[in-house]
C-alpha positions as CSV (number, residue, x, y, z in Angstrom):
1,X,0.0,0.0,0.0
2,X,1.0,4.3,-0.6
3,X,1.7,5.9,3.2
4,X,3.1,9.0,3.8
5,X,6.0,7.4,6.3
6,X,8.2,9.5,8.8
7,X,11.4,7.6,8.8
8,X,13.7,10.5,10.9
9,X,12.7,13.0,13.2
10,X,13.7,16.3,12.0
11,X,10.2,18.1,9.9
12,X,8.0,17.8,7.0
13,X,11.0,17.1,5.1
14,X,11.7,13.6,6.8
15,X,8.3,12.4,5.5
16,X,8.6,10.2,2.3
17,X,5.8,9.3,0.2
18,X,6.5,5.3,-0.4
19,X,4.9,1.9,-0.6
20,X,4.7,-0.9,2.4
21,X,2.8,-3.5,3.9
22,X,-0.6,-3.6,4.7
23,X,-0.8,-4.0,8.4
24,X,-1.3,-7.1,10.0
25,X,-4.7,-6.7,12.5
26,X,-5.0,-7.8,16.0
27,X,-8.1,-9.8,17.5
28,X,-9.1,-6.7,19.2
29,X,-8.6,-4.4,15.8
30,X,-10.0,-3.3,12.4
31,X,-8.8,-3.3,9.0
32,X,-10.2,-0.1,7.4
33,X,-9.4,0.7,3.5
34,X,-8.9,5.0,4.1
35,X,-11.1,7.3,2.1
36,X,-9.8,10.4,3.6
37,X,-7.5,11.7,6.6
38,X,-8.1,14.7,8.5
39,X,-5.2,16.9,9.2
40,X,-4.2,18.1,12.7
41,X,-1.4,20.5,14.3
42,X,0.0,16.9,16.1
43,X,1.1,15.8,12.7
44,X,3.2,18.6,11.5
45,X,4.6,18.5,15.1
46,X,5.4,14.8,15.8
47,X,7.8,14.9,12.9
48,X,10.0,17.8,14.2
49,X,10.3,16.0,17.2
50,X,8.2,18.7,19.3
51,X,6.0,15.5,21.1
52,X,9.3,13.1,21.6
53,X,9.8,13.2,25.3
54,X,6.2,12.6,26.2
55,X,5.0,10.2,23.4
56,X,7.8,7.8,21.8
57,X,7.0,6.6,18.5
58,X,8.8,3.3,16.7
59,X,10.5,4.7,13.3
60,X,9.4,4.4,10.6
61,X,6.0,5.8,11.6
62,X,3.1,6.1,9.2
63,X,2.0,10.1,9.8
64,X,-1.6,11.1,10.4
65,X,-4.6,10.7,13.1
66,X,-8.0,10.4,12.3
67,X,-9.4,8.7,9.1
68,X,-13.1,7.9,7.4
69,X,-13.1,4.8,5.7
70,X,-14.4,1.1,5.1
71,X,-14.2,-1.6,7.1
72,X,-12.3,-4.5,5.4
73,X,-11.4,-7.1,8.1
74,X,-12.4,-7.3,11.4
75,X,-10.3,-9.4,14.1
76,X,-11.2,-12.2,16.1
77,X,-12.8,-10.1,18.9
78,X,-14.3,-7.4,17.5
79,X,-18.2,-7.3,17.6
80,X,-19.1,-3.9,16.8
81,X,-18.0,-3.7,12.9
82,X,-17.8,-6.2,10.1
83,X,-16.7,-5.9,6.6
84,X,-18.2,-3.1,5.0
85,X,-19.3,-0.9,7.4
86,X,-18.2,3.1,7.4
87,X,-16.4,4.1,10.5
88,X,-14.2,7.1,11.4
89,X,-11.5,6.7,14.5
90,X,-8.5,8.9,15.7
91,X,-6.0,6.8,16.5
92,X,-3.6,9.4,18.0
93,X,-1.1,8.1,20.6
94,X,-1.6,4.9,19.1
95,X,1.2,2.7,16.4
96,X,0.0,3.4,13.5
97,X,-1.1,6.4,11.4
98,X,-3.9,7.5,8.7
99,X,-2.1,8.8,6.1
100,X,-2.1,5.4,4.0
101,X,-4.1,3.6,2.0
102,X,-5.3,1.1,5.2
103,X,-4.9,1.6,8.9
104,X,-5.2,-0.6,11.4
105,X,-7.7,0.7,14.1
106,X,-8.6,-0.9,17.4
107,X,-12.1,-1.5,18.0
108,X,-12.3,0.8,21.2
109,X,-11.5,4.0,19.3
110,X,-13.5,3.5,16.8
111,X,-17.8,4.9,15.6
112,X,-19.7,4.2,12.8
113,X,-19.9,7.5,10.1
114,X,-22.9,9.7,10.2
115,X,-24.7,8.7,7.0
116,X,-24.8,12.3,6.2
117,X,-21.4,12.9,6.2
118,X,-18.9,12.1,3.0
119,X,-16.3,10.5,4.0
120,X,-13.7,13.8,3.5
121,X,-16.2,15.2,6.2
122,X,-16.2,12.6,8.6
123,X,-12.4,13.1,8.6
124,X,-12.4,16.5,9.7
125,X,-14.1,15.5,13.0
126,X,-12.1,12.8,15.1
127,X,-9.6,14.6,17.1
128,X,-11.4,17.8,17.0
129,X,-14.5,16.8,18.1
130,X,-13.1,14.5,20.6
131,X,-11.0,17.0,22.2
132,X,-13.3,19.5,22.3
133,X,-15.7,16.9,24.4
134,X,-12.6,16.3,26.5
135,X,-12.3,19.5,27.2
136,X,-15.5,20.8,27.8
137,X,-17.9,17.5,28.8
138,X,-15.3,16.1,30.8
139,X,-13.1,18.6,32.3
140,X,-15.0,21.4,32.4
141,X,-18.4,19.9,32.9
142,X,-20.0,22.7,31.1
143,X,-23.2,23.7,32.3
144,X,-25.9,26.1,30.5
145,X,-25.3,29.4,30.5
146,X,-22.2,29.5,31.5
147,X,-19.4,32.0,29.5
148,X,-16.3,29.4,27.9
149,X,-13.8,31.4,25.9
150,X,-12.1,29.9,22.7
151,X,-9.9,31.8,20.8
152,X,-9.1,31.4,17.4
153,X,-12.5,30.4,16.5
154,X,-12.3,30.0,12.8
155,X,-9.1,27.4,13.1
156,X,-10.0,23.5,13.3
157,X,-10.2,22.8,16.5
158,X,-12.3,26.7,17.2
159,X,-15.1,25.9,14.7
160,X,-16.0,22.5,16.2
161,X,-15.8,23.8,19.7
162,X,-17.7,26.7,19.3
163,X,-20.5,24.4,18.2
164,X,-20.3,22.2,20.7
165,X,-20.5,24.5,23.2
166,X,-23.7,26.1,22.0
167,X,-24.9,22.4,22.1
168,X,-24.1,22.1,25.9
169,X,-26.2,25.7,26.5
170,X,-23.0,27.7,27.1
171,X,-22.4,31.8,26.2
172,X,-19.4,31.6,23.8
173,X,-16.9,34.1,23.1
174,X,-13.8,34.0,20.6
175,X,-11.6,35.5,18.7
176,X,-11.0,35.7,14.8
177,X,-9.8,38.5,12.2
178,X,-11.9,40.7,10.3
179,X,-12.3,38.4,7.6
180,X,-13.5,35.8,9.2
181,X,-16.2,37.3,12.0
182,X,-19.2,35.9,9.9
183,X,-18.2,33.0,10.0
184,X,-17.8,32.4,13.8
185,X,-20.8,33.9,14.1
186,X,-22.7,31.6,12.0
187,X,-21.6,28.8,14.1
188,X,-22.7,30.1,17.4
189,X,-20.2,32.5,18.7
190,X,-21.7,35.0,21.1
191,X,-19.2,37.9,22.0
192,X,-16.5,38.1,19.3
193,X,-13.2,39.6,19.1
194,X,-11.6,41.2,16.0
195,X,-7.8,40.5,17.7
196,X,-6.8,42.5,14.7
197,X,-8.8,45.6,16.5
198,X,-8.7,45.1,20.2
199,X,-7.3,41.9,22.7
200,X,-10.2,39.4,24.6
201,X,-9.0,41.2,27.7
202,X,-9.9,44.5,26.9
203,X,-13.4,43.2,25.6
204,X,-14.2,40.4,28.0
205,X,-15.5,39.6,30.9
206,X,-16.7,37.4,33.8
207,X,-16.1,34.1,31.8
208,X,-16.3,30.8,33.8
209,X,-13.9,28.8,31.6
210,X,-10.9,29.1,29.2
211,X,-10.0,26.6,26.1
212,X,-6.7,27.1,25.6
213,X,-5.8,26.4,22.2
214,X,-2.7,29.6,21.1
215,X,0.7,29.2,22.0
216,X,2.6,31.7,23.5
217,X,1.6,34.2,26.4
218,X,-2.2,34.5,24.8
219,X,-3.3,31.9,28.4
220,X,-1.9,34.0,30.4
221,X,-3.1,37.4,29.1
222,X,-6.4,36.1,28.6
223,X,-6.6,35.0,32.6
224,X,-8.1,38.6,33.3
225,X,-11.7,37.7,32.1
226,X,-12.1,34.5,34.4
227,X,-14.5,35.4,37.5
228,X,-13.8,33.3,40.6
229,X,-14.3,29.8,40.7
230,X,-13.4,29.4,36.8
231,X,-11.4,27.1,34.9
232,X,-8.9,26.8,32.5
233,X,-8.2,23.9,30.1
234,X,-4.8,24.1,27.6
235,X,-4.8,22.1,24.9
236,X,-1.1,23.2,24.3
237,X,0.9,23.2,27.1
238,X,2.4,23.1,29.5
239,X,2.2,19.6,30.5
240,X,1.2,19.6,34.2
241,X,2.2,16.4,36.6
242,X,-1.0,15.6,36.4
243,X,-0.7,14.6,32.6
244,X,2.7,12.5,33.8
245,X,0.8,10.6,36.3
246,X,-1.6,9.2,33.7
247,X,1.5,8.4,31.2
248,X,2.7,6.9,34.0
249,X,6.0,8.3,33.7
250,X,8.5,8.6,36.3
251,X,9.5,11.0,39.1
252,X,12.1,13.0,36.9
253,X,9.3,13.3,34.4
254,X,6.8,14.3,36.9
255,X,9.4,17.2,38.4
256,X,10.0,18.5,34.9
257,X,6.3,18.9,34.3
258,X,5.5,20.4,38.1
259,X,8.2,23.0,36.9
260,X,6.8,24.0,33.3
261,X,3.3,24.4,34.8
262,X,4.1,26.1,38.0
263,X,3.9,29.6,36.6
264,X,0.6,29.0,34.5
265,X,-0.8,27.1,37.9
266,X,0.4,30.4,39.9
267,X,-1.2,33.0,37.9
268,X,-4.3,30.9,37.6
269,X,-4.9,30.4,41.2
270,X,-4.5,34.1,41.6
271,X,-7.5,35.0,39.7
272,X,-9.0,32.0,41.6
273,X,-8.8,29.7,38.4
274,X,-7.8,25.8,38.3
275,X,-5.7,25.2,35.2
276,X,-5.2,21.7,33.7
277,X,-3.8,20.5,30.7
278,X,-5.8,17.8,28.2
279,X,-4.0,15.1,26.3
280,X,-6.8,14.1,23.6
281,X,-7.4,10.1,23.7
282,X,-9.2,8.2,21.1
283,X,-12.8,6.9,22.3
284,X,-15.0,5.4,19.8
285,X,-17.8,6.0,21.9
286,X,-17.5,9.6,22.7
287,X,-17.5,9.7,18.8
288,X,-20.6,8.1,18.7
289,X,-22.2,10.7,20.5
290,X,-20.1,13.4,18.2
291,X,-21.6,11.0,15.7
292,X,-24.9,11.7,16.6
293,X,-24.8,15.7,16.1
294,X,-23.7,15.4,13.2
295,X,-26.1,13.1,12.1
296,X,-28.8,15.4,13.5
297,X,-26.8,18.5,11.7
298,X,-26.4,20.5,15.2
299,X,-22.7,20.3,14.7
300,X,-21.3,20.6,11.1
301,X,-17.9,19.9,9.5
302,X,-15.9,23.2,8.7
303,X,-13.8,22.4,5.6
304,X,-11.0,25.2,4.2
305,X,-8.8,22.5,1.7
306,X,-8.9,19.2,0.5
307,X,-5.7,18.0,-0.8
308,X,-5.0,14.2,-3.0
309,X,-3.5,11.9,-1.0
310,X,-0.1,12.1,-3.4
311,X,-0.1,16.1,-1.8
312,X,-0.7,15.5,1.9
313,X,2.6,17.1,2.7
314,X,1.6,20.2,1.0
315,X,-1.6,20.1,3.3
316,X,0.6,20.0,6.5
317,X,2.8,22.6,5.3
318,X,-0.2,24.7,5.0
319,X,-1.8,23.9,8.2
320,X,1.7,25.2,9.7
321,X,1.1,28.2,8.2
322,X,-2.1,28.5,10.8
323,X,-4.7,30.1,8.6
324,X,-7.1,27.7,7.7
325,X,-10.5,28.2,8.2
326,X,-11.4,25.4,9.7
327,X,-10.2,21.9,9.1
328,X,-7.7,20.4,5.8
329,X,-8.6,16.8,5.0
330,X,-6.3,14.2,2.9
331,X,-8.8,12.5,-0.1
332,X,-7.0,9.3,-0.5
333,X,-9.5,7.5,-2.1
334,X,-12.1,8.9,-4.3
């Protein structure tokens, strides 16, 4: 089979285009012929190496996370799926990757695709939608009426999480450019910020919870419109010991992330904020209920690019750049 294959760390340009085996499934695992791979920040970023201390991968490494496709082969165990069935999966943080012509996806992470949804769509969901329920379901237990901030609300990950968060009953504010204020707005945004024209600080206010999805000092400015009580969830760092204790890693580890969140944690607590930091993990049933929505058309895919399969390194190279509107997706089968 064609994968896009990572054989060195060191960027995009360490990615070769290049034929392998099909992988070999497990009892608990699917064999799914990929349609189309959705593109996410994670897979620009493993390559260069950013992800190595917390999440080791075996080289060569097929690149890419979440994937729509057919069911071809279904393992001893599996009793969800069979052979023909449409499913879509992230399998981020697990060994193989989506950017290929078949993946190999454990049963566990795994939902059937909204009918409505092509299968280009139903790869622009996976880790979006399933961090955003992380993040907000989970974590932040977010209840109606209450204010979440997400910034960068026309990016991938703001465009399904604005959404969702109208879905849950919350009061959403963002941020976007000029350019792109309709389009927030059309998905559910309440208060939004023209960053080009003023900061979320200056406009603000009394907000019970924080996505954190910019690099940077953005969190820490944007700590001024929490009211007590409030929380704040990073998608991006830093790593907090609470994220080591569930890799299970080891004291040193632990120490080195009490360190790198210690400042974030401080300024948090003094606006009389938690802060935590989410690790996305696949759950097939979580995007069952993402499913669902989108089935229903309360939540709907946000789509800047589509790129062929033979171009998918273009398509990261452009999702570095960090202006898409919304989410790139890999056709890799028409």
């Amino acid at each position: 089979m064609k994968a896009f294959i990572l054989k060195s760390y060191g960027g995009l340009d360490k990615i070769e285009f290049t034929e392998m085996p099909k992988p070999a499934i497990k009892p608990d695992e699917i064999l799914v012929q990929v349609h189309a791979a959705g593109l996410n920040p994670i897979d620009y970023m493993i390559p260069k190496g950013m992800f190595k201390p917390i999440m080791p991968i075996r080289l060569p490494h097929v690149v890419g996370s979440d994937l729509a496709g057919i069911v071809v082969e279904t393992g001893s165990r599996v009793t969800r799926f069979k052979p023909g069935d449409a499913v879509f999966a992230s399998i981020f943080d697990l060994p193989g990757g989506s950017l290929a012509e078949f993946a190999a996806v454990p049963e566990h992470a795994a939902a059937h695709k909204p009918p409505n949804l092509s299968f280009v769509q139903a790869a622009a969901i996976p880790m979006v939608g399933l961090t955003s329920w992380q993040a907000m379901r989970e974590r932040m237990q977010l209840q109606p009426g209450q204010k979440v901030f997400i910034p960068a609300g026309s990016g991938g990950i703001g465009t399904f999480a604005i959404q969702l968060a109208k879905q849950l009953g919350a009061i959403v504010g963002t941020t976007t450019s000029s350019a792109n204020v309709e389009l927030v707005r059309s998905l559910g945004a309440d208060e939004v910020v023209d960053y080009k024209k003023h900061s979320a600080e200056q406009v603000l206010r009394d907000y019970d919870a924080i996505l954190g999805t910019l690099r940077g000092d953005a969190l820490e400015k944007s700590l001024t419109i929490l009211k007590p009580g409030s929380q704040v969830v990073s998608l991006i760092g830093p790593p907090d010991a609470a994220f080591a204790r569930a890799r299970g890693m080891n004291f040193l580890m632990k120490t080195v992330f009490s360190l790198l969140s210690a400042r974030i944690i401080r300024r948090a607590r003094k606006h009389d904020a938690s802060y935590a930091f989410l690790f996305v993990r696949p759950d097939g049933g979580q995007l069952a209920e993402i499913g669902k929505l989108l089935a229903e058309e309360r939540i709907r895919p946000v789509i800047d690019t589509v790129f062929p399969f033979a171009q998918a390194k273009d398509g990261l190279a452009y999702l570095e750049q960090g202006r898409s509107k919304g989410k790139l997706v890999v056709q890799i089968r028409q």
